[in-house]
C-alpha positions in Angstrom: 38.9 71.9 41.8 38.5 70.8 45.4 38.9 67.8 47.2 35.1 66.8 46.9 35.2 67.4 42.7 38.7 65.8 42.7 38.1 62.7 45.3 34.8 62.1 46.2 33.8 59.5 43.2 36.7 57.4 44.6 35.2 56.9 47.9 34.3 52.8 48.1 36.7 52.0 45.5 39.0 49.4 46.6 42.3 50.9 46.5 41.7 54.3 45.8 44.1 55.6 48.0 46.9 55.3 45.3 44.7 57.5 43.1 44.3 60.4 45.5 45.8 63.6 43.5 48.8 65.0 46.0 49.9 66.5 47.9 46.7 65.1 50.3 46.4 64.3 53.8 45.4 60.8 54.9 44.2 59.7 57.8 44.3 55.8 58.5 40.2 55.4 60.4 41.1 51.7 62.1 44.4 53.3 63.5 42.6 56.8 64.6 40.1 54.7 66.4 42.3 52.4 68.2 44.0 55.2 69.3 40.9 57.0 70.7 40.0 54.1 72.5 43.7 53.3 73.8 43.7 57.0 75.3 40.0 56.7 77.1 41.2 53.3 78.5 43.9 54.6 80.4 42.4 57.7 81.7 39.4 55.6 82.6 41.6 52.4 84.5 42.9 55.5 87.1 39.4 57.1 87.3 40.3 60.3 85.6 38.6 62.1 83.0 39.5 62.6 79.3 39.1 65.9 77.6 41.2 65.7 74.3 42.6 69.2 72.9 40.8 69.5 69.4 43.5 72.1 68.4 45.1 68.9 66.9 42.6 67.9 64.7 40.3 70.6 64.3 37.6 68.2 63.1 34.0 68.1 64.4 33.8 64.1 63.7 37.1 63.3 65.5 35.8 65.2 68.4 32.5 63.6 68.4 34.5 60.2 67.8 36.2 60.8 71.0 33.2 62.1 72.7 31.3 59.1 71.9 34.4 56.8 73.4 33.9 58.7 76.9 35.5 61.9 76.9 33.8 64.7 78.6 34.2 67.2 76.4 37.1 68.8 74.1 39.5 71.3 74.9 40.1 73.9 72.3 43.2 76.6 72.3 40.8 79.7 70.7 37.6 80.8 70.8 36.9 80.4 67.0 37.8 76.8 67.3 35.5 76.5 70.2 32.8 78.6 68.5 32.9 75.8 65.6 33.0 72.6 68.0 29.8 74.3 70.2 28.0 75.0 66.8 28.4 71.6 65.7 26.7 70.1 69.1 29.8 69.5 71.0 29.5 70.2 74.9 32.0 70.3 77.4 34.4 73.0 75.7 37.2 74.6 77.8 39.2 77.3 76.2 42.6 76.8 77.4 44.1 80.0 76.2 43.1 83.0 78.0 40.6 85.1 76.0 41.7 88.8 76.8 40.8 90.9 73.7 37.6 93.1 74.0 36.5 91.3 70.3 36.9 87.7 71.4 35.9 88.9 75.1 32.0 89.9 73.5 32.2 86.5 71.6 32.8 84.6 74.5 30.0 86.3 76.0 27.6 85.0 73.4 29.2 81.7 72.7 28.4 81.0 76.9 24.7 81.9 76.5 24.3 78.8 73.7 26.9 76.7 74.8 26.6 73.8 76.8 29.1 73.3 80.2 31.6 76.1 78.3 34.5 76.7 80.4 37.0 79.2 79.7 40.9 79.9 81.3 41.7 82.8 82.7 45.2 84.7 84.1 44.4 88.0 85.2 41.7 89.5 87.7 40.9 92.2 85.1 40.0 89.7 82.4 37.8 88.0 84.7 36.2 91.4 85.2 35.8 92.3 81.5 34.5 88.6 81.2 31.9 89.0 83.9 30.8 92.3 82.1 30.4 90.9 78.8 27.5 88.3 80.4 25.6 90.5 82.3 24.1 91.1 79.0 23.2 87.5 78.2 22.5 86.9 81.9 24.8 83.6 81.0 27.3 81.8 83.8 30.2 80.9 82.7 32.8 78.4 84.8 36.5 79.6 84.9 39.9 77.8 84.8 42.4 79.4 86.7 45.6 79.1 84.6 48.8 78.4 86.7 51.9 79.3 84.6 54.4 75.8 84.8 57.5 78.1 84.1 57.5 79.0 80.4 55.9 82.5 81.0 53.8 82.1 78.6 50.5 82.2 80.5 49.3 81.9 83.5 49.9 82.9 86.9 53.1 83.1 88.3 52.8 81.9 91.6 50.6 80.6 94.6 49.9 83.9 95.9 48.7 85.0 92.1 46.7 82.2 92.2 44.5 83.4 95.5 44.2 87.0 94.4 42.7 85.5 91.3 39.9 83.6 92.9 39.2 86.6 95.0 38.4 88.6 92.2 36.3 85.6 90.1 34.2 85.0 93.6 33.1 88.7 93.4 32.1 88.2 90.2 28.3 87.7 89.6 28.2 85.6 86.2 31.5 83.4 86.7 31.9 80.1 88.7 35.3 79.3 89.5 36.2 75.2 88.7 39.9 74.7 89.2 42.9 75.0 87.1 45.1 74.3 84.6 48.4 73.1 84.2 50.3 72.7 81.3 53.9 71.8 80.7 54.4 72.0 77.1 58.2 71.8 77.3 58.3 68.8 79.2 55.9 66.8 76.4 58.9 66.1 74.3 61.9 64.7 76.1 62.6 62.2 74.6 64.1 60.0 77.7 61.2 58.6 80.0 63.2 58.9 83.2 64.0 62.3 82.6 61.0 63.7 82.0 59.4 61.6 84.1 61.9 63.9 86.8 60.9 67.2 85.0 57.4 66.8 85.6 57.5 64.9 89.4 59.1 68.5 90.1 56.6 71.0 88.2 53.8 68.5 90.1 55.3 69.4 93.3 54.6 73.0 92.9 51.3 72.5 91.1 50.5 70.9 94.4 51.7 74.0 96.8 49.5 75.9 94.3 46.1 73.5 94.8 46.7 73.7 98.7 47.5 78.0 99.0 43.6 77.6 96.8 42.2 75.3 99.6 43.4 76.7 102.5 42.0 80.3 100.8 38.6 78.2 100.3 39.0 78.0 96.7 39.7 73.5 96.6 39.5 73.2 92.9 37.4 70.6 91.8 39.3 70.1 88.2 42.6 70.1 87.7 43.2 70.1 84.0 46.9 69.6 82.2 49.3 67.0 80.9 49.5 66.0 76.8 50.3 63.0 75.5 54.0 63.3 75.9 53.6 63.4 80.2 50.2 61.1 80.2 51.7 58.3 81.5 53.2 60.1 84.3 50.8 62.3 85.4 48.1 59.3 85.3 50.8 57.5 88.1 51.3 60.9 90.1 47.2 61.0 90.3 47.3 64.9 90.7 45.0 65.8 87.6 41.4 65.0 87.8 41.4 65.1 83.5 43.8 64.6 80.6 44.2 67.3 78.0 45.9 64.9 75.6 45.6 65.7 71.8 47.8 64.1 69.7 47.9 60.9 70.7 45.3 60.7 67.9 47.5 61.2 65.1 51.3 60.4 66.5 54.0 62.9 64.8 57.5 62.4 64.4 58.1 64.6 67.9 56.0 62.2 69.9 57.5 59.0 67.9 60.8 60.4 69.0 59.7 60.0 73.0 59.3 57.1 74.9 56.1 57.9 76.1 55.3 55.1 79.0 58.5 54.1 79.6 58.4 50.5 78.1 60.4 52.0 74.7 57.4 50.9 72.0 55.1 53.4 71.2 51.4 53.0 73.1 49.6 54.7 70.0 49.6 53.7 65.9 50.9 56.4 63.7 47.5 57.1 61.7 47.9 60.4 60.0 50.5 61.3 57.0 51.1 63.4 53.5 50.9 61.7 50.7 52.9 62.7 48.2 54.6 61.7 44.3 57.7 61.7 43.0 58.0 64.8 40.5 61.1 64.6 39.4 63.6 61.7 39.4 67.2 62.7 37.1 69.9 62.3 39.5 70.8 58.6 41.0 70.7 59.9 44.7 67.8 62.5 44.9 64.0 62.6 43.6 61.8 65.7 44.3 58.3 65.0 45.3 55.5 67.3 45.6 55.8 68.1 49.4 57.3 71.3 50.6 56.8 74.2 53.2 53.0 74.2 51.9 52.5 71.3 52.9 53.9 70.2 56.3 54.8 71.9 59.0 58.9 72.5 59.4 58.6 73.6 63.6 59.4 69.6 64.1 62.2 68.8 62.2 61.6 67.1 58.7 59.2 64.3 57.6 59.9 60.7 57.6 58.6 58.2 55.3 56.1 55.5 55.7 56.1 53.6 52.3 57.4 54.1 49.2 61.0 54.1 49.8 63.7 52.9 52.0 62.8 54.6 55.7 66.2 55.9 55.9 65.5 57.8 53.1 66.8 61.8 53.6 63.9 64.7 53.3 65.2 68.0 52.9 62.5 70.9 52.0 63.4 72.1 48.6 60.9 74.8 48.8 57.0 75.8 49.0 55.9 73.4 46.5 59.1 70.6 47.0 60.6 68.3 49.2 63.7 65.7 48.4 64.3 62.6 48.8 67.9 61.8 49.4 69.6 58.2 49.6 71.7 55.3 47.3 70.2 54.8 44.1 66.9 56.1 44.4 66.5 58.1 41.5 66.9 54.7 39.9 64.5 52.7 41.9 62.1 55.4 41.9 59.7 57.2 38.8 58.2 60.5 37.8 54.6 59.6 39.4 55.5 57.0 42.6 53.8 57.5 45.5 55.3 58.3 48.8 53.8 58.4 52.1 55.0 60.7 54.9 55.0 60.8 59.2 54.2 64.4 59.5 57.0 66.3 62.2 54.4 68.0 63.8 50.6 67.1 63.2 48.7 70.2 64.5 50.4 73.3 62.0 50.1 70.7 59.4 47.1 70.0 59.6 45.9 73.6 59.8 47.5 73.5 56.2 44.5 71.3 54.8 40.6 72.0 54.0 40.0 68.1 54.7 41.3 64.6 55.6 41.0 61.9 53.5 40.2 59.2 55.2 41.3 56.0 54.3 40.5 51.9 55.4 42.6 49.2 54.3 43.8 51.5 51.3 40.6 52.2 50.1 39.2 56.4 50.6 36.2 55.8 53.0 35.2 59.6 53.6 36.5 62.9 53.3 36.2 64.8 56.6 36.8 68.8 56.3 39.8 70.1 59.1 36.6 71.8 60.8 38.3 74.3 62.3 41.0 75.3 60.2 42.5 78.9 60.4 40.3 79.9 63.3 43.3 81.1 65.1 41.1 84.0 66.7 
């Protein structure tokens, strides 16, 4: 059965959360919108502009959630994802990887003849080439991000003078219209310690400025400079060198970003308002339970889970498995039963989520709706 023929007669019940069959992910609606609105606030008090990365949440009513708050668009990390957003009405897509295969390439060039104010990254003055071939059929435009590589080599280009050639090669091109560019630091989202990531990115903003000026004095001035996450918001909103935010999950708030002192005032700006549901299994030994959460269920690139409710919050996960997790600490196979429910912070919300058709979305413990992950598995 699927979530609809198991959960969909509990929607409106009062309390139906606790009858939700598990492993299930839940997603707390009050805390997701505060959290939208918290986001578009911030970027809004320094007059910049909020385009959220949907690669986090995959969903078609988050992202119209966030557009309706006042963000300009989404951002979204493939073109499948952004194939599903456009389809669904969403405007003001960027594709922040670079789209380089000759398959996705002839996608792209039909996605930017129906799409409205699609922007796509690009790297590499040949992709920009195959790009601009692919819409001379459709007779579409298309506007460009040039993608500046922050030092992880993953990609990007690799310096200033890259940078220039780039925008040489997407002004000769008829059906492209260059924007700006992006800058991403992905390994500076999750230091933990404000001040020193707060140093890491002051320095990587220093040479995303040398790269903006080599573009103007070329007579390429980029109207959008796109970057940051949630980890770096705060800071990059203060060093007021991006025009818009490409912050994702400050929707959700994982284990990784709980870890980090994101503004520098040591409380978290944003509610924790997605976890895993789970239920105890088995329960025969006095320290250890086994509950229905394992590798099929949450994501193990970000450490373990944590729990919310249900036990102790010091309580131990360990993965046990694909289909089971444990729950280690002092009596708890005496304080907890075959069939207690346990709620878990996800370590890292976007690969988990990818693990789910839908959310199950919840309002003072009672299921409200059941949103499908819109986008799930459209990694291409």
């Amino acid at each position: 059965m699927d979530d609809r023929e198991l959960h969909e007669h509990l929607i409106g019940q009062q309390g139906s959360r606790a009858a939700l069959n598990t492993p299930v992910l839940v997603l707390d609606l009050d805390r997701l919108e505060r959290n939208i609105a918290a986001m578009q606030a911030k970027a809004m008090e320094k007059g910049v502009a909020l385009r959220p990365h949907a690669k986090t949440h995959k969903s078609v009513d988050i992202a119209k959630r966030q557009v309706a708050a006042g963000a300009v668009g989404i951002c979204c990390a493939k073109i499948g994802e952004a194939e599903v957003m456009v389809d669904a009405g969403i405007a003001g897509v960027l594709i922040t990887s670079p789209v380089a295969a000759p398959a996705a390439i002839a996608r792209l060039g039909q996605l930017a003849g129906r799409a409205e104010g699609l922007m796509a990254t690009v790297d590499h003055p040949q992709v920009a080439r195959a790009i601009d071939a692919a819409l001379a059929d459709s007779k579409a435009m298309l506007d460009v991000i040039v993608d500046i590589d922050p030092g992880i080599r993953r990609t990007g280009v690799a310096s200033a003078e890259a940078a220039v050639e780039l925008a040489r090669a997407i002004a000769d091109c008829g059906h492209l219209r260059l924007r700006g560019v992006q800058f991403y630091c992905g390994v500076q989202q999750h230091i933990e310690d404000f001040a020193a990531r707060r140093e890491a990115i002051e320095e990587r903003t220093d040479y995303l400025r040398t790269v903006v000026d080599a573009l103007s004095e070329a007579g390429f001035p980029p109207e959008i400079v796109t970057g940051s996450g949630t980890g770096t918001h705060a800071i990059d909103l203060k060093l007021g060198v991006f025009t818009e935010l490409q912050a994702g999950s400050y929707v959700f708030m994982d284990t990784q970003y709980l870890d980090c002192d994101l503004d520098g005032s040591g409380e978290a700006p944003f509610e924790t308002s997605l976890a895993v549901d789970s239920r105890v299994v088995s329960a025969n030994h006095s320290a250890l339970v086994t509950i229905d959460s394992g590798f099929k269920s949450l994501s193990t690139d970000g450490g373990s889970p944590r729990v919310s409710s249900g036990a102790a919050p010091e309580t131990v996960f360990a993965f046990m498995g694909d289909e089971h997790g444990a729950l280690v600490g002092p009596d708890i196979g005496t304080s907890l039963r075959p069939g207690d429910l346990v709620s878990l912070v996800v370590p890292h919300c976007d690969p988990t989520v990818n693990l789910y058709d839908n959310y199950h979305v919840v309002r003072d413990g009672t299921l409200v709706g059941i949103w499908p992950v819109s986008a799930r598995g459209r990694a291409r």
